[in-house]
C-alpha positions in Angstrom: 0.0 0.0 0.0 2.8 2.4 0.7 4.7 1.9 -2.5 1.3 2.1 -4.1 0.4 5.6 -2.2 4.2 6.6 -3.2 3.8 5.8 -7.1 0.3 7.6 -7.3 2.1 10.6 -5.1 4.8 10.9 -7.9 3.4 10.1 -11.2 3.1 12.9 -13.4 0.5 10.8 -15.3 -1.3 8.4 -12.8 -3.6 5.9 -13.4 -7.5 7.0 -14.3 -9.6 5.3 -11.0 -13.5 4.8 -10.7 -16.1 6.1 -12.2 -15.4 6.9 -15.8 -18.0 3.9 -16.6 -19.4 3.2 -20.4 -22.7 4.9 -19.3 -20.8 8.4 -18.1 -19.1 8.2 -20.9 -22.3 8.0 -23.3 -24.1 10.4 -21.6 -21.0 13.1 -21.6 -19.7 12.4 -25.0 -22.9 11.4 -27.2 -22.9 14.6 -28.9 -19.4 15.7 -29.3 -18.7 14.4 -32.5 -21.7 16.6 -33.7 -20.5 19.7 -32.5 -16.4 19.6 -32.3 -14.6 20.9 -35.1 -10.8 19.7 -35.8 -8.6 22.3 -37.3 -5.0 23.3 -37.9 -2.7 26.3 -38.0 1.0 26.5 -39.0 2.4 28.3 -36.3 6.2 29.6 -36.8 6.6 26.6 -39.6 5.0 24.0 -37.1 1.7 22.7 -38.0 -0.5 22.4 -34.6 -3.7 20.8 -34.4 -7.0 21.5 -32.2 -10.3 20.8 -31.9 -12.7 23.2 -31.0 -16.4 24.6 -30.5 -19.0 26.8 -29.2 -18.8 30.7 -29.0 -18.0 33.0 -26.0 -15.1 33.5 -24.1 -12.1 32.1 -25.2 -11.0 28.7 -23.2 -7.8 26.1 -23.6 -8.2 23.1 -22.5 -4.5 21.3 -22.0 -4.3 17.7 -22.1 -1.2 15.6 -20.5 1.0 12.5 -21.1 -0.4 9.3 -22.4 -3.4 11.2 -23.8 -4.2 14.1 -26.7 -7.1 16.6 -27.6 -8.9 13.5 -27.2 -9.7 13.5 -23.8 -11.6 16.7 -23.5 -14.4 15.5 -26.4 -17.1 14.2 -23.7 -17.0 17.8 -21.6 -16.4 20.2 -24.8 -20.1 20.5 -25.9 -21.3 21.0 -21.9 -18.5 23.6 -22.0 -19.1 24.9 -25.7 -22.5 26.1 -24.0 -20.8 29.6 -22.7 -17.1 29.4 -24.4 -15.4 29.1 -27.5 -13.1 26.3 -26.9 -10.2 25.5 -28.0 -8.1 22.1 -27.1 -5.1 21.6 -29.0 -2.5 18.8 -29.5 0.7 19.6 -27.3 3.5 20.4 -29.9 5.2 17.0 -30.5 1.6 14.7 -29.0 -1.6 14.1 -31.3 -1.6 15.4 -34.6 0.4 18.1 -33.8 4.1 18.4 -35.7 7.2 17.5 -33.9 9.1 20.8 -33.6 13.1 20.4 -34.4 13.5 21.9 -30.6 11.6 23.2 -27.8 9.5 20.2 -26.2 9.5 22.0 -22.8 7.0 23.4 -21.0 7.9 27.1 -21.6 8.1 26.6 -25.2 5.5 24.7 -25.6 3.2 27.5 -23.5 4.5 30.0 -26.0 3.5 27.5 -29.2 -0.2 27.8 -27.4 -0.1 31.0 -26.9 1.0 32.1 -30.2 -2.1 29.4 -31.7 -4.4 31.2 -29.5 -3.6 35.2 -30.9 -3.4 33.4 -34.3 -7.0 33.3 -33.7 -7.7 36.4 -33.0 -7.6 35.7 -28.3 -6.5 38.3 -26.3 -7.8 37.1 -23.7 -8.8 33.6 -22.4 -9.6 31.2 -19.5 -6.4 28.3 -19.4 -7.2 24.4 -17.7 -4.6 22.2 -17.9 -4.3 18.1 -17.2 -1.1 16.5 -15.7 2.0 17.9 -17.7 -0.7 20.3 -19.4 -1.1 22.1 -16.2 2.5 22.9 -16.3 2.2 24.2 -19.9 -1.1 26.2 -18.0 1.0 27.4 -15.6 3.6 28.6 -18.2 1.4 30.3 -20.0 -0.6 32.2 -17.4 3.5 33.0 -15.2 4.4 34.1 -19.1 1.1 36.0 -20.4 -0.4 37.0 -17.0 -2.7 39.5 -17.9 -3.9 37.8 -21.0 -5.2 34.6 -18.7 -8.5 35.7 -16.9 -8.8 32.4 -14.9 -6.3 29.1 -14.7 -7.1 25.6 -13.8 -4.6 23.1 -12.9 -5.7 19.1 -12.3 -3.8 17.0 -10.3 0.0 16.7 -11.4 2.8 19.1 -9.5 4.7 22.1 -10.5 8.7 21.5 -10.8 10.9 23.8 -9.2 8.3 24.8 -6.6 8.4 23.7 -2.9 7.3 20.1 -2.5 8.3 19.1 -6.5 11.6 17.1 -5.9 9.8 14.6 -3.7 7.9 13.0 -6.0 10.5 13.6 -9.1 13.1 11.8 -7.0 11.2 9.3 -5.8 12.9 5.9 -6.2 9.5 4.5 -7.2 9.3 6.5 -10.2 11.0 5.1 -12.9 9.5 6.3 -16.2 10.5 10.3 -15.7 13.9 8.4 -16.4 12.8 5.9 -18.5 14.3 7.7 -21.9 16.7 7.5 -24.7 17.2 4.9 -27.5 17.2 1.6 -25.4 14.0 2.1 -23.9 12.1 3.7 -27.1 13.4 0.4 -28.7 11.9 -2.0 -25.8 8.7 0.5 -26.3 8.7 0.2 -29.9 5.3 -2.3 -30.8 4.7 -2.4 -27.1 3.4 1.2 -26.5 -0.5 -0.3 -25.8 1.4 -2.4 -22.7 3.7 0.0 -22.0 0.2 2.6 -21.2 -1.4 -0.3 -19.6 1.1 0.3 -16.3 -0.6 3.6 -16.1 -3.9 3.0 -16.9 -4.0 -0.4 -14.7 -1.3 -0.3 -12.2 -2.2 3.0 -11.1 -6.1 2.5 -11.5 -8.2 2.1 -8.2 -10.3 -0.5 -10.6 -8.8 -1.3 -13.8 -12.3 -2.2 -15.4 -13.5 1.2 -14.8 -10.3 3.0 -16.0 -9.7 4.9 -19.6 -12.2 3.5 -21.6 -11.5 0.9 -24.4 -12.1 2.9 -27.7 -9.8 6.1 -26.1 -6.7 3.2 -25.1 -6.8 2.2 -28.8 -6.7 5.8 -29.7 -3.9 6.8 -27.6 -1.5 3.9 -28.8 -2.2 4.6 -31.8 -1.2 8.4 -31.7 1.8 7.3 -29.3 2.9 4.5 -31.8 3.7 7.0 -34.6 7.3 7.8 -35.4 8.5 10.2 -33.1 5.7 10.5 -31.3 6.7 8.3 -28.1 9.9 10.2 -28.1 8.3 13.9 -28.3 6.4 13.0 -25.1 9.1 11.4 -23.3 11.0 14.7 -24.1 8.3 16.5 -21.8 9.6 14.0 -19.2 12.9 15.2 -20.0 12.5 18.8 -19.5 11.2 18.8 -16.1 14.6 19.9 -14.7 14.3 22.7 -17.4 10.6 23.4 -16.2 12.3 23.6 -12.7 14.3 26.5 -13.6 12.1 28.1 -15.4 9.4 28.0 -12.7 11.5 28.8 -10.1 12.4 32.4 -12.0 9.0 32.6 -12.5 7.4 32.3 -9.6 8.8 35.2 -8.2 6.1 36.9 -9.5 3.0 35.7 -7.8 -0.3 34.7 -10.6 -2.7 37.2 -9.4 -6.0 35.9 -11.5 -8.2 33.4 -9.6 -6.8 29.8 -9.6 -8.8 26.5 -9.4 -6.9 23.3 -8.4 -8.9 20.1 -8.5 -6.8 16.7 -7.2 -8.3 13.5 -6.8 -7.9 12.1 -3.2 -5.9 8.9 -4.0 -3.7 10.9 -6.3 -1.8 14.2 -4.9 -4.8 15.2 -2.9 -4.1 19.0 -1.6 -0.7 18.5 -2.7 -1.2 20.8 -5.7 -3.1 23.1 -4.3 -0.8 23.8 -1.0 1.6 24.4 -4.3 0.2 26.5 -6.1 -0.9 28.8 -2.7 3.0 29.6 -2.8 3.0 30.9 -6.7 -0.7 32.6 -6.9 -2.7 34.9 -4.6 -5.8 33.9 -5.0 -6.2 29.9 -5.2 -9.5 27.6 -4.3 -8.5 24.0 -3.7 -11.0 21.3 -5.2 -10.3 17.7 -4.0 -12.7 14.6 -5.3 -13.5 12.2 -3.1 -12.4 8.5 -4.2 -10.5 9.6 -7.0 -7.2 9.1 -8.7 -5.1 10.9 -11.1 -7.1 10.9 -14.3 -10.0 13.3 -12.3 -11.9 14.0 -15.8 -12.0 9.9 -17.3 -13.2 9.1 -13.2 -15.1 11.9 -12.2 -16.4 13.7 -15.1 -19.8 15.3 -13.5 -18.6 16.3 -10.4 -15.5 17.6 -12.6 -17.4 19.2 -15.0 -19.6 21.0 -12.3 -16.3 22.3 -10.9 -15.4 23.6 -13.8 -18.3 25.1 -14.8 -19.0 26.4 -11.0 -15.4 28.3 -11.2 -15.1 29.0 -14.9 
């Protein structure tokens, strides 16, 4: 149970938990193929792709590792309802290009953010997932008066108090787990190499990702490059440190929501994020895991919604 508690503590992408059933799913997701639209823009010579609906205020929607876009479609059209949303591919993930350099969090904030006044934003409302909270919190530390509201769900921020902890944690291998020799033990594995995080990190590994989004995943993993672009993210957390740490000397001052599940980092995040923003309300789901959308998507949702 301890090593358990210690792997969910450090994992930047922990295992999805309960109650993400087939039902939740249906009643979420039945009519986001009808209204999502899936786009491109070249941005600086890098071709980045999003999906996006509604009209209203402008909101980004972030996804993190082992996932794309993808993971947003069953809450998009609940959210279309008051904002124009936009969910793109992190640079490298998805169908998003793989940019010759700058798979970081800082660069990849300023990809978004340059997507996002390609489209006319000036201002907009930022939620990130996992690693695409710290791309979030990029973007709002970088372009603070051009976020109105920022939501970060359940991951950590490197290079602020409490970080090297869980990035140093001896359970932890895949942060490390880079470089040819492992994307060559990956290579035709990926679907068993997600399985550890999906399953091993999973309260219930029957009510986990669901089936059809696992066989989307590895497939967008699978293609060439693709494993290694997100590993990359992995790579720059040291990077992401530094950064953040210069940063955060300047305190967010726009209303922060963190949500946590309780069997993932808990308050963790939010007793974080207290010590880089002024004005921070801590959300933590009861019986929940890392993957607080796929488990949780009502009372997520009505989170969302409540402080969006």
């Amino acid at each position: 149970m301890k090593r358990a508690l210690n792997l969910l503590l450090g994992l930047a992408v922990f295992g999805p938990l309960l109650l993400f059933t087939a039902s939740s799913s249906k009643v979420y997701g039945a009519a986001a193929d009808e209204t999502i639209v899936s786009r491109t823009a070249e941005i600086n010579g890098v071709k980045l792709h999003y999906i996006t609906a509604g009209h209203g205020a402008p909101l980004i929607l972030l996804h993190g590792y082992a996932e794309t876009s993808l993971m947003w479609k069953p809450i998009i059209p609940v959210l279309a309802e008051r904002f124009t949303v936009i969910a793109p591919d992190l640079p490298g993930i998805g169908d998003s290009d793989i940019p010759a350099h700058g798979l970081d969090m800082k660069s990849a904030a300023i990809r978004i953010h340059d997507l996002a006044k390609s489209l006319g934003v000036q201002k907009a409302e930022v939620v990130g997932h996992d690693i695409g909270l710290m791309v979030a919190y990029a973007y709002a530390a970088q372009f603070p008066t051009e976020v109105t509201k920022l939501v970060l769900m359940d991951a950590f921020l490197p290079g602020v108090e409490g970080w090297e902890a869980v990035y140093n944690n001896p359970d932890i291998w895949h942060f490390r787990f880079n470089g040819p020799t492992p994307e060559a033990l990956v290579q035709g594995r990926e679907r068993t190499y997600f399985e550890y995080f999906w399953n091993d990190f999973a309260a219930d590994k029957t009510h986990s990702i669901p089936e059809a989004d696992r066989k989307a995943y590895t497939a967008a993993y699978a293609r060439p490059g693709r494993m290694h672009a997100g590993w990359a993210y992995f790579v720059s957390f040291q990077q992401a440190a530094k950064d953040f740490a210069q940063l955060s000397q300047t305190k967010l001052h726009m209303p922060v929501l963190t949500i946590g599940g309780e069997k993932s980092l808990g308050e963790a995040l939010g007793q974080q994020t207290k010590l880089v923003a002024t004005d921070v309300t801590v959300v933590v789901l009861k019986d929940t895991g890392h993957w607080v959308l796929e488990e949780r998507p009502k009372e997520t949702t009505e989170a969302l919604q409540k402080f969006l």
